[in-house]
C-alpha positions as CSV (number, residue, x, y, z in Angstrom):
1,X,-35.7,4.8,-52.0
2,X,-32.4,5.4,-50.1
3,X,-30.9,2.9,-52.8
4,X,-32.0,5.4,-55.3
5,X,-31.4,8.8,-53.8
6,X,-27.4,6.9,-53.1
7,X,-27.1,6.4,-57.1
8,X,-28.5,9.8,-58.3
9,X,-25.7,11.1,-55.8
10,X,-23.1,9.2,-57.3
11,X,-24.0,9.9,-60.8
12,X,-24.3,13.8,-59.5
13,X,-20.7,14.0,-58.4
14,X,-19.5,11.7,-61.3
15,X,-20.8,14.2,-63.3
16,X,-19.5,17.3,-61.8
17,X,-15.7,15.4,-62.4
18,X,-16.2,14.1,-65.8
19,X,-17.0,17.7,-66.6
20,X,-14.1,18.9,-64.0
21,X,-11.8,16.7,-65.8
22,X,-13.2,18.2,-69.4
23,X,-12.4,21.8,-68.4
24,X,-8.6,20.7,-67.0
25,X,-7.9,18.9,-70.4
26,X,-9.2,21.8,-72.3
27,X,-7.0,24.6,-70.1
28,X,-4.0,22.3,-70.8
29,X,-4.6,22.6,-74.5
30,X,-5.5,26.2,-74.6
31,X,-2.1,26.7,-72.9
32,X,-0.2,24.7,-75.1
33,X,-1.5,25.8,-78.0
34,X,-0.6,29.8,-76.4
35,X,2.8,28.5,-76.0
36,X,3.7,26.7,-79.2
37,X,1.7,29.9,-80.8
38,X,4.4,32.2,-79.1
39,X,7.2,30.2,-79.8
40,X,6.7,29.5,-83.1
41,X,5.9,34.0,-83.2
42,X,9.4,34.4,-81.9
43,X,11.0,32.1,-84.5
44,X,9.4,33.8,-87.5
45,X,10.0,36.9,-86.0
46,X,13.8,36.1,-85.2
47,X,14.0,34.6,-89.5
48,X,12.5,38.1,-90.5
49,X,14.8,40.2,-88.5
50,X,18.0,38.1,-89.6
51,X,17.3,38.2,-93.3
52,X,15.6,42.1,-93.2
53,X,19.4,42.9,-91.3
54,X,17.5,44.2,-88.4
55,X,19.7,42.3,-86.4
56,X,23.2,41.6,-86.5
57,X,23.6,37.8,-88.4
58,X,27.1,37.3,-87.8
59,X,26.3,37.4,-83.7
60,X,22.6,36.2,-83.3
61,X,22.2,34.0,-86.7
62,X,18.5,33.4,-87.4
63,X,16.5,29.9,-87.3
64,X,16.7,28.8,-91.1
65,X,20.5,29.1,-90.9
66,X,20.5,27.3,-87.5
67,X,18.5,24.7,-88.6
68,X,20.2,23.7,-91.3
69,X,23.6,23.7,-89.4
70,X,22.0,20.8,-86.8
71,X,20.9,19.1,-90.0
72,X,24.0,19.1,-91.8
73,X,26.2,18.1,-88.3
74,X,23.2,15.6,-87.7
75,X,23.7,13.9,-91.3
76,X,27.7,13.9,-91.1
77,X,27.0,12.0,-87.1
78,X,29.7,14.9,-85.8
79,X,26.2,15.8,-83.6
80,X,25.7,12.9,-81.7
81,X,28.8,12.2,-80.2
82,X,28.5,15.7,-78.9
83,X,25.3,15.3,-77.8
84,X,25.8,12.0,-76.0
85,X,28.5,12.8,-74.2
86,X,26.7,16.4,-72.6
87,X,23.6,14.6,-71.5
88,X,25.6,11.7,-69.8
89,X,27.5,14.2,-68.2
90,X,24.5,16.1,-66.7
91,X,22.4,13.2,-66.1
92,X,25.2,11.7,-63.7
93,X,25.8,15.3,-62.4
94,X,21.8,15.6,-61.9
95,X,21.8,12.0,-60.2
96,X,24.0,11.9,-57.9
97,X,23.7,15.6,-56.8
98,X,19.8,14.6,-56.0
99,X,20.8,11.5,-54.2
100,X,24.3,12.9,-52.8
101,X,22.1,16.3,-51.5
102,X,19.2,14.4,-50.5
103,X,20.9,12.2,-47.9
104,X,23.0,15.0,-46.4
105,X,19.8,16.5,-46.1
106,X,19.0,13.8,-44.5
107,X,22.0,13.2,-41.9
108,X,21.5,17.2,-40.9
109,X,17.9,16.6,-39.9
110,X,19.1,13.5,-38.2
111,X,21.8,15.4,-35.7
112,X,20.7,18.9,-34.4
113,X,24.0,19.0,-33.4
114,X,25.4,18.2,-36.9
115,X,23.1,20.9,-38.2
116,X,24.2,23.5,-35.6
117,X,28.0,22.8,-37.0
118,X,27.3,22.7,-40.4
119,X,24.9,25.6,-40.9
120,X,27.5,28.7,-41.6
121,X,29.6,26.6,-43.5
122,X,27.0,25.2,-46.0
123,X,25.2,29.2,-46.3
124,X,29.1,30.3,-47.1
125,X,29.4,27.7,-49.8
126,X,26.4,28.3,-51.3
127,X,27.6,31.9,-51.4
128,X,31.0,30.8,-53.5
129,X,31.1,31.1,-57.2
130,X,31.1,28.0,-58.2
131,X,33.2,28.6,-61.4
132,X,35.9,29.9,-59.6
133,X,36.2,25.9,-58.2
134,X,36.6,24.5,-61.7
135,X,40.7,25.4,-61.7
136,X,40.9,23.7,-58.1
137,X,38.5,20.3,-59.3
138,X,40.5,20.6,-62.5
139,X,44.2,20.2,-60.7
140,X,43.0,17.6,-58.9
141,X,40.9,15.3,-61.0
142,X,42.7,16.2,-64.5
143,X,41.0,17.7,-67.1
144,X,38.4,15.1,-68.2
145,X,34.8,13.8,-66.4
146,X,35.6,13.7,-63.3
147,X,36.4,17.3,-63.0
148,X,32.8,18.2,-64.7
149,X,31.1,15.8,-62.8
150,X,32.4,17.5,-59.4
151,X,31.8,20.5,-60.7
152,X,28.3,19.8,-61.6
153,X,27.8,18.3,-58.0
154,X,28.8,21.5,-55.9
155,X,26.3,23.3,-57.9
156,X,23.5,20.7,-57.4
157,X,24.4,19.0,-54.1
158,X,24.5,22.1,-51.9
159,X,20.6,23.0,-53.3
160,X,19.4,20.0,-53.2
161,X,20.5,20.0,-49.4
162,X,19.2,23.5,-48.7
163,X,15.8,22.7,-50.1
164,X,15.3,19.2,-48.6
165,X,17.0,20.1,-45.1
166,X,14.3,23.4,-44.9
167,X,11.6,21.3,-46.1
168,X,11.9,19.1,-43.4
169,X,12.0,21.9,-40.8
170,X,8.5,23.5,-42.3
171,X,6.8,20.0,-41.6
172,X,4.0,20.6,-39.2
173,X,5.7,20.1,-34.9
174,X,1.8,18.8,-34.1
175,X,2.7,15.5,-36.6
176,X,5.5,14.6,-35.0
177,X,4.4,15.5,-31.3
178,X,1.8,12.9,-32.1
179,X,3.9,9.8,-33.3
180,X,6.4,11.0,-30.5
181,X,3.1,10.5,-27.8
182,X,2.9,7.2,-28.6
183,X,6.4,6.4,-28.7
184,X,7.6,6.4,-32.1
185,X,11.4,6.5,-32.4
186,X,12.9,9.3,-34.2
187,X,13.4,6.5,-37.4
188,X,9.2,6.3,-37.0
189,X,9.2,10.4,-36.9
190,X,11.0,10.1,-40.2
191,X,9.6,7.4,-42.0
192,X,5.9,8.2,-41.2
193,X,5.9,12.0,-41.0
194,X,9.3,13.9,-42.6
195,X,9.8,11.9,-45.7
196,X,5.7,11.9,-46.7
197,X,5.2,15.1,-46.1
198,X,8.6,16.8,-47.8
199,X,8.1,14.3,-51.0
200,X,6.5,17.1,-52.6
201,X,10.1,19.3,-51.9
202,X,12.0,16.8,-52.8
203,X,10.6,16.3,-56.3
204,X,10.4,20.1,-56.8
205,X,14.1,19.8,-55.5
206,X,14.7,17.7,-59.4
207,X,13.0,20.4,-61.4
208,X,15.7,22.6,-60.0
209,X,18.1,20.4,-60.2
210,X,17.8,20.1,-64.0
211,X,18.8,23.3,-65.2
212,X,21.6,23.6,-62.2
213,X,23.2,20.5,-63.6
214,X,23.0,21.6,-67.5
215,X,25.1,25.0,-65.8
216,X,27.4,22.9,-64.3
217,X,28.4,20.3,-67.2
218,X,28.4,23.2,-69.7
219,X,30.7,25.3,-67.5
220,X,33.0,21.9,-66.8
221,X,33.0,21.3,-70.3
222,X,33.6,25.3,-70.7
223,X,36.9,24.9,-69.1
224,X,38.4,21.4,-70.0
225,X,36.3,19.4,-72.5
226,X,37.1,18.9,-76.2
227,X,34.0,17.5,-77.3
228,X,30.0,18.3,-76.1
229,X,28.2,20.7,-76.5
230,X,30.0,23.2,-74.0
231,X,33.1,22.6,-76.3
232,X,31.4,23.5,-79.3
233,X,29.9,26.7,-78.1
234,X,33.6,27.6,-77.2
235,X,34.6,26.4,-80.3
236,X,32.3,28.6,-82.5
237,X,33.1,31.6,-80.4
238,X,37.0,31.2,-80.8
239,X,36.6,30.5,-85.2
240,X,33.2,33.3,-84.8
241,X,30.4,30.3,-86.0
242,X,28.3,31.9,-84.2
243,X,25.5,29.8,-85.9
244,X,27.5,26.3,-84.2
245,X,27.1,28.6,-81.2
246,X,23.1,29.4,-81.5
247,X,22.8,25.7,-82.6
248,X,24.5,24.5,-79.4
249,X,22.3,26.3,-77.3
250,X,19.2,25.7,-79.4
251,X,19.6,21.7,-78.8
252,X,20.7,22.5,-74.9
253,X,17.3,24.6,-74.3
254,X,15.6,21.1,-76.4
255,X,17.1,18.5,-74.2
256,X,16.9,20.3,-71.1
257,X,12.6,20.8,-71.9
258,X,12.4,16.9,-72.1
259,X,14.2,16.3,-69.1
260,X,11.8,18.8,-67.3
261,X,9.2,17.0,-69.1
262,X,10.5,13.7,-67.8
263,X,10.7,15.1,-63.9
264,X,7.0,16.7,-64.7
265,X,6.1,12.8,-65.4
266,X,7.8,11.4,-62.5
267,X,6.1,14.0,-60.2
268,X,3.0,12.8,-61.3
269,X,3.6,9.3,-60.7
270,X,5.0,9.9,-57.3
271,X,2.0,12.5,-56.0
272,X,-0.8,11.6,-57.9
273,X,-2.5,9.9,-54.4
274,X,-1.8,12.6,-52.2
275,X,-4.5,14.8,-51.3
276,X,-5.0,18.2,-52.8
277,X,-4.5,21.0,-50.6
């Protein structure tokens, strides 16, 4: 009987999350069929303005137009060089400021005292401009990918740090009182406690990072490059293509989505067995 009662149980609450399950992958496709539905609104609504002149076309283009410039670029191959050489640039830049940012984050939390020292002077550069450091990276790296790449890094490094370091402050004294009581090292403390517990702000930490390191490499490339797709936006703006300009961006705002997208993925693979709060 208690054999019984045990399976109608688990066939109760197996139930309850096949149907949980059903109502998630519905919500997911009501939502992405709202946002391809506005999207694809805006775009129609951007080709009618452009060819009614409700807009000015010389400055904001419309989609057919744009479209057909990526095509025709895409056909000659003049694209993909452009292309290639932008998301190398940001990947590195997105890389190595994770890593780079993480580990500081990491040696801070390690020495309070290191922390105490470095505190006003990591708030002040936050506070900096970063632009105004492409000139200075660009004197003394040359104009070329080095001088992006550390441009892209003192966007991404200093966040990454900020977010990790804080997240490792918020983590909850009482866990590390206990490992501490029975006489786990500070290594133990992070290992067991800090690093679990912040993975959550350290993933959340790449999603940032993403769109920090697409504004650094296009404002590298802004100021030095002569090819990607920060050169060609500089390009069309100096011969007034403004359709190579509204193409530029258009394939930025693409590539950037999938490596969101990727991130999203990774995030799911990294967190999928941690408990729901």
């Amino acid at each position: 009987m208690k054999d019984e009662s045990d399976r109608l149980g688990q066939h109760w609450i197996q139930g309850l999350y096949q149907e949980y399950r059903r109502r998630r992958r519905s919500e997911r496709r009501l939502v992405t069929g709202v946002q391809t539905a506005i999207l694809v609104f805006l775009f129609v609504l951007w080709e009618i303005a452009g060819r009614m002149k409700w807009i000015d076309v010389l400055l904001f283009s419309y989609p057919s137009k744009i479209f057909s410039q990526i095509g025709k670029d895409a056909v000659s191959g003049e694209l993909w060089g452009h292309v290639g050489v932008t998301v190398g640039e940001t990947l590195a830049g997105f890389l190595l400021g994770t890593l780079l940012g993480t580990l500081l984050a990491v040696l801070i939390w390690w020495s309070p005292f290191l922390s105490k020292v470095l505190d006003p002077y990591m708030v002040v550069f936050n506070s900096m401009p970063k632009v105004a450091l492409g000139p200075i990276f660009i004197v003394m790296f040359g104009a070329g990918f080095t001088a992006i790449l550390m441009t892209t890094l003192s966007i991404t490094v200093i966040i990454t740090t900020l977010v990790v370091y804080n997240s490792f402050q918020e983590v909850d004294s009482n866990l590390i009182k206990v490992v501490r009581t029975f006489g786990g090292s500070r290594r133990d403390t992070f290992s067991k406690v800090i690093l679990p517990t912040s993975l959550p702000a350290i993933v959340s930490t790449l999603k940032v990072n993403v769109g920090m390191a697409w504004v650094g490499v296009i404002v590298g490339e802004f100021l030095v490059a002569k090819n990607g797709l920060g050169y060609l936006i500089i390009y069309g703006f100096q011969v007034f293509n403004f359709t190579l300009v509204m193409s530029s961006l258009l394939i930025i705002a693409v590539v950037a989505t999938l490596m969101y997208q990727a991130v999203v993925y990774v995030e799911r693979l990294l967190l999928s067995d941690r408990p729901q709060r």
